[in-house]
N, CA, C and O atoms as a printed pandas DataFrame, in Angstrom:
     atom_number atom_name residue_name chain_id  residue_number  x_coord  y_coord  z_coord
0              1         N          UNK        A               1  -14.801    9.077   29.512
1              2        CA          UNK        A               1  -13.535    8.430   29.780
2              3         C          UNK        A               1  -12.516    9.535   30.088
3              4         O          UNK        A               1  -12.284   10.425   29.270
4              5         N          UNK        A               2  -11.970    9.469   31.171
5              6        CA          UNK        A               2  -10.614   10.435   31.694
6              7         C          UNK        A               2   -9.390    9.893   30.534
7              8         O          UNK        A               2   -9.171    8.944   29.781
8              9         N          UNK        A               3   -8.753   11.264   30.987
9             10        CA          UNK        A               3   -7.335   11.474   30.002
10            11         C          UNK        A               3   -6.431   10.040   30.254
11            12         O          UNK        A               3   -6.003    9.331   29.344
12            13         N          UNK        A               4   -6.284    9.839   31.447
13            14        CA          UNK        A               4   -5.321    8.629   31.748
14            15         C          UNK        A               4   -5.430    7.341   31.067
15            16         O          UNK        A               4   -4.584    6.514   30.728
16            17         N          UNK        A               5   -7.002    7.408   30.933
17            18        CA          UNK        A               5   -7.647    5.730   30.213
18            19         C          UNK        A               5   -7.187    6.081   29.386
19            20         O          UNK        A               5   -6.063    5.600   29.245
20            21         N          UNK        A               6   -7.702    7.277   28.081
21            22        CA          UNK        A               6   -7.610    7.059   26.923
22            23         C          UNK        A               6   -6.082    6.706   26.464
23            24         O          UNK        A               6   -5.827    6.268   25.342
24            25         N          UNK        A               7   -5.178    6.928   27.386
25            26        CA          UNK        A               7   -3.336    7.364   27.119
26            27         C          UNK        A               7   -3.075    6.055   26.934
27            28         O          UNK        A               7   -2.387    5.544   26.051
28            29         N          UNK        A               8   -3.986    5.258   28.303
29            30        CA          UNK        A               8   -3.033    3.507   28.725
30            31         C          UNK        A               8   -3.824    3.082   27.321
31            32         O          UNK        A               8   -3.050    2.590   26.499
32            33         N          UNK        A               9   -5.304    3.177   26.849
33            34        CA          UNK        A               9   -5.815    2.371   26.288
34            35         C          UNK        A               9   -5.036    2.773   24.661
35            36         O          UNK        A               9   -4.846    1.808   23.920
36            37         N          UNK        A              10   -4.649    4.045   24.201
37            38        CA          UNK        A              10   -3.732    4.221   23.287
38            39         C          UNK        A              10   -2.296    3.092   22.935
39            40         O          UNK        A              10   -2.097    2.367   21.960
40            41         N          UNK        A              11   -1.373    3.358   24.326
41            42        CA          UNK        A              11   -0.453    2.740   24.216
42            43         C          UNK        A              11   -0.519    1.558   23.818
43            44         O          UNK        A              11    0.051    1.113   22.822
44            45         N          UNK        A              12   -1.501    0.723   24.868
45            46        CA          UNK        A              12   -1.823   -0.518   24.680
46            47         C          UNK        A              12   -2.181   -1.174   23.503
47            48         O          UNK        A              12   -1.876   -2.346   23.282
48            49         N          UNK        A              13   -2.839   -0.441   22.710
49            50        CA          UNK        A              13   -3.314   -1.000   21.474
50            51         C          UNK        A              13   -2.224   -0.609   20.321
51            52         O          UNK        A              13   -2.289   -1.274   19.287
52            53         N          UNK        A              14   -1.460    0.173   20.387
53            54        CA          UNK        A              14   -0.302    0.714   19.732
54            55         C          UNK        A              14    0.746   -0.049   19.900
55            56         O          UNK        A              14    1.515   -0.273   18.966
56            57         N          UNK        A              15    0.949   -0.643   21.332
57            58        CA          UNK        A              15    1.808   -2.024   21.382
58            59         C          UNK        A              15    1.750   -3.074   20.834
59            60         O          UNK        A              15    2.786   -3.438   20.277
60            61         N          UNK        A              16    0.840   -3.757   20.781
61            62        CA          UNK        A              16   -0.087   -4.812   20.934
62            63         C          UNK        A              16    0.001   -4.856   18.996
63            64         O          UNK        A              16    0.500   -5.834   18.438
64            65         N          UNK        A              17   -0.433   -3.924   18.369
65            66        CA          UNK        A              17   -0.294   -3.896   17.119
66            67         C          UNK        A              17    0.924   -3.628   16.444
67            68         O          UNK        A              17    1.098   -3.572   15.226
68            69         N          UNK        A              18    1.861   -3.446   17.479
69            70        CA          UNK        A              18    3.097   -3.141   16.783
70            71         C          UNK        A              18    4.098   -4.854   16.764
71            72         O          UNK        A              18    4.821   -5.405   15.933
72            73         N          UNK        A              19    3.518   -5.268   18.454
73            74        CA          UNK        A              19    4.537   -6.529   18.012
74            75         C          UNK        A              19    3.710   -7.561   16.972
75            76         O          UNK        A              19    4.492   -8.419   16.563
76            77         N          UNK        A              20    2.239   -7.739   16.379
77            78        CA          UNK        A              20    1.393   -8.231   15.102
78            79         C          UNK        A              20    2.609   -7.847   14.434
79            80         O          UNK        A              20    3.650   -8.498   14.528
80            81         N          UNK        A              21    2.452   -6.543   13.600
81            82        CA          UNK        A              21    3.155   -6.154   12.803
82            83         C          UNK        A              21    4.715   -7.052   12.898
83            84         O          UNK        A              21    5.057   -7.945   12.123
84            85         N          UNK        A              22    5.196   -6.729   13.612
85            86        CA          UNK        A              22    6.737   -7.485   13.619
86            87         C          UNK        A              22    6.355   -8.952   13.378
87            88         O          UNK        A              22    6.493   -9.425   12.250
88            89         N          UNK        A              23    6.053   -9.422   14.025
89            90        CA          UNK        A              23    6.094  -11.017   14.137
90            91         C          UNK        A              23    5.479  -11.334   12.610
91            92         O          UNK        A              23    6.130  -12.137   11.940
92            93         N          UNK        A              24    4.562  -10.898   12.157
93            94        CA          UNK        A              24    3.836  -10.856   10.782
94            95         C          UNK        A              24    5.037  -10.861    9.863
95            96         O          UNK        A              24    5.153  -11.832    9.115
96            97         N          UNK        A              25    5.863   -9.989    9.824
97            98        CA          UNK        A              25    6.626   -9.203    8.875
98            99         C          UNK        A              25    7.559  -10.422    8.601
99           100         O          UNK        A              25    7.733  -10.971    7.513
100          101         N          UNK        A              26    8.300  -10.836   10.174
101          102        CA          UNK        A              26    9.076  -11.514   10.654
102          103         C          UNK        A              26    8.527  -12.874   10.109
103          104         O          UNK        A              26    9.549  -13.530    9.908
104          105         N          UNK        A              27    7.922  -13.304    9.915
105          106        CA          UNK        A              27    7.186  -14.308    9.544
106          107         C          UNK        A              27    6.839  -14.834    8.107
107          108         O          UNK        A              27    6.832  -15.989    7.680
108          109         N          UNK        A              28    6.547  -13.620    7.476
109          110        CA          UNK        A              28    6.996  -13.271    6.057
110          111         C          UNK        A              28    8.205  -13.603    5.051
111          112         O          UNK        A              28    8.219  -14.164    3.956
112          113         N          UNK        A              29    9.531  -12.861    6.098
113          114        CA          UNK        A              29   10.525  -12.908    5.374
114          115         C          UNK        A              29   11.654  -14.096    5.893
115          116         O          UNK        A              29   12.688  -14.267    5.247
116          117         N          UNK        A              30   11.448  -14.640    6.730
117          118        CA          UNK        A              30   12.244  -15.422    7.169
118          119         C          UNK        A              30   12.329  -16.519    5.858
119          120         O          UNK        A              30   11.321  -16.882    5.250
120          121         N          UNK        A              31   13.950  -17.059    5.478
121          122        CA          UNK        A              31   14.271  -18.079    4.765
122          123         C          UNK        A              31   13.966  -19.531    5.356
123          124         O          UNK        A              31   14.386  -20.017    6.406
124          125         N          UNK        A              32   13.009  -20.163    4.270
125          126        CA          UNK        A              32   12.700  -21.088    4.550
126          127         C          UNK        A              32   13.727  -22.535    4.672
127          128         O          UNK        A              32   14.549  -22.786    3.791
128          129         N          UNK        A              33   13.540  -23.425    5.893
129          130        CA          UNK        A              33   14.696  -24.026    6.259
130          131         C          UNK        A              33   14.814  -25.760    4.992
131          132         O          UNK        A              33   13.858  -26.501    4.761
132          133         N          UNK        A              34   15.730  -25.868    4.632
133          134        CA          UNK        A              34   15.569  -27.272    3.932
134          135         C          UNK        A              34   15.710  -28.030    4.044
135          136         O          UNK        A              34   16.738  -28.295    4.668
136          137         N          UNK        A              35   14.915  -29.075    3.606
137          138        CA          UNK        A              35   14.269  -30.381    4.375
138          139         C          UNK        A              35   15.178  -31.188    3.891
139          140         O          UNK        A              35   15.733  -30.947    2.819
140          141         N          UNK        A              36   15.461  -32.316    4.666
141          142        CA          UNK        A              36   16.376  -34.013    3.795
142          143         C          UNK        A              36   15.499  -34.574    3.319
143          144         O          UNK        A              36   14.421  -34.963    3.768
144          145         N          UNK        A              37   16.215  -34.657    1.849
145          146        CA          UNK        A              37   15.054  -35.638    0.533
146          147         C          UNK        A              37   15.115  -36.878    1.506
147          148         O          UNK        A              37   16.082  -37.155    2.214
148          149         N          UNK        A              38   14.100  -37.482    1.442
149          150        CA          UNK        A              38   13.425  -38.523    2.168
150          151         C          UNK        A              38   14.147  -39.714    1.254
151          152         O          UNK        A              38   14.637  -40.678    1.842
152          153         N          UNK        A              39   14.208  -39.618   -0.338
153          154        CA          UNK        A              39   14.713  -40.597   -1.385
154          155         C          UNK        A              39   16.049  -41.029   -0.999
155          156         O          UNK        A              39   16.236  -42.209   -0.701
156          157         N          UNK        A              40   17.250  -39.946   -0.972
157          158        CA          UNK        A              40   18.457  -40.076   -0.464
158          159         C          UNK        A              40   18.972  -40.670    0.784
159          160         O          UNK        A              40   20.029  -41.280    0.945
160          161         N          UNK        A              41   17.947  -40.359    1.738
161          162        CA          UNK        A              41   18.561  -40.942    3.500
162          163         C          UNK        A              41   17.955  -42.275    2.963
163          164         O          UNK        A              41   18.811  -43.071    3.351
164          165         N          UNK        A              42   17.053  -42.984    2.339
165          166        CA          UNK        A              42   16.628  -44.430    2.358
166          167         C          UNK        A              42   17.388  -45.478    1.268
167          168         O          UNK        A              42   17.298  -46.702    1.178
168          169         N          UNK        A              43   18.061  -44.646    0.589
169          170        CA          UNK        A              43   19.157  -45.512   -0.321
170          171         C          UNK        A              43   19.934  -46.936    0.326
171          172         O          UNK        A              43   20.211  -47.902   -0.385
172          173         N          UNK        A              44   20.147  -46.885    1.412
173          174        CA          UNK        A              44   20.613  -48.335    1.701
174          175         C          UNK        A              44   20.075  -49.114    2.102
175          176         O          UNK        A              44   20.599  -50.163    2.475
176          177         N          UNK        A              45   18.540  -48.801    2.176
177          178        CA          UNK        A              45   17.243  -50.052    2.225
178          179         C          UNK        A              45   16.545  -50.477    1.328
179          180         O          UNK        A              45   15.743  -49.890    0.602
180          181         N          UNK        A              46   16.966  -51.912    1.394
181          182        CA          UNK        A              46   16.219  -52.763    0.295
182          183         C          UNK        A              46   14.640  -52.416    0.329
183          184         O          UNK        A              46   14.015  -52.062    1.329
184          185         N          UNK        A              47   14.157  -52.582   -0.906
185          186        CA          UNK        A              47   12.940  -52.067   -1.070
186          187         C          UNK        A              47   12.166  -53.460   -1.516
187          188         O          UNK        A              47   12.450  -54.280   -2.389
188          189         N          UNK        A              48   10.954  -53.394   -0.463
189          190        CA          UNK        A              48   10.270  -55.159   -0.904
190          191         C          UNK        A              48    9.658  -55.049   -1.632
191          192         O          UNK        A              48    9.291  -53.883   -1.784
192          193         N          UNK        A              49    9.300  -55.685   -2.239
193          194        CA          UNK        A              49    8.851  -55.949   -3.952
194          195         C          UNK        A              49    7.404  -56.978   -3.312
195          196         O          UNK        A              49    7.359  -58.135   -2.895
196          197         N          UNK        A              50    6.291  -55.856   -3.494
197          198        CA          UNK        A              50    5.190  -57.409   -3.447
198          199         C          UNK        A              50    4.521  -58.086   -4.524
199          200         O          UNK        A              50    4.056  -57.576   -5.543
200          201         N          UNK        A              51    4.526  -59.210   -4.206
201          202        CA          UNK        A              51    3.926  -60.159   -5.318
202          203         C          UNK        A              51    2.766  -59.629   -5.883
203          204         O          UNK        A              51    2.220  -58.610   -5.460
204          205         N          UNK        A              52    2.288  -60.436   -7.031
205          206        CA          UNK        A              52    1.390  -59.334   -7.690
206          207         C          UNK        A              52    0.094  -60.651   -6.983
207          208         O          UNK        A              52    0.371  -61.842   -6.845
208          209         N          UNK        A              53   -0.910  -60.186   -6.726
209          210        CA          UNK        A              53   -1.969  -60.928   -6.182
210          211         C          UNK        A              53   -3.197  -61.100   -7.137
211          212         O          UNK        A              53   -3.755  -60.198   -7.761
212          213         N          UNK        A              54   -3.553  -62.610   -7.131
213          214        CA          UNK        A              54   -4.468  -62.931   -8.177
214          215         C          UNK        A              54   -5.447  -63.543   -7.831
215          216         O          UNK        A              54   -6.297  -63.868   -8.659
């Protein structure tokens, strides 16, 4: 393998593992976003009551 391959095939894999690394990291630490209690938004719907079946 000539000098030139080994340089591109260096960079390349040195890139390539560097944005893993970020996005990984990035991925890691990001604050997780919070959800709407599902209980609270349904408060002004009547809730049906089913008969008990015999």
């Amino acid at each position: 393998m000539n000098t030139e391959a080994i340089i591109t095939m260096v960079l390349t894999q040195g890139i390539v593992t560097g944005f893993a690394i970020y996005f990984f990291y990035k991925v890691l630490t990001i604050p997780p976003k919070q959800e709407p209690d599902s209980f609270t938004e349904n408060d002004d719907e009547n809730v049906r009551q089913d008969s008990e079946i015999k």
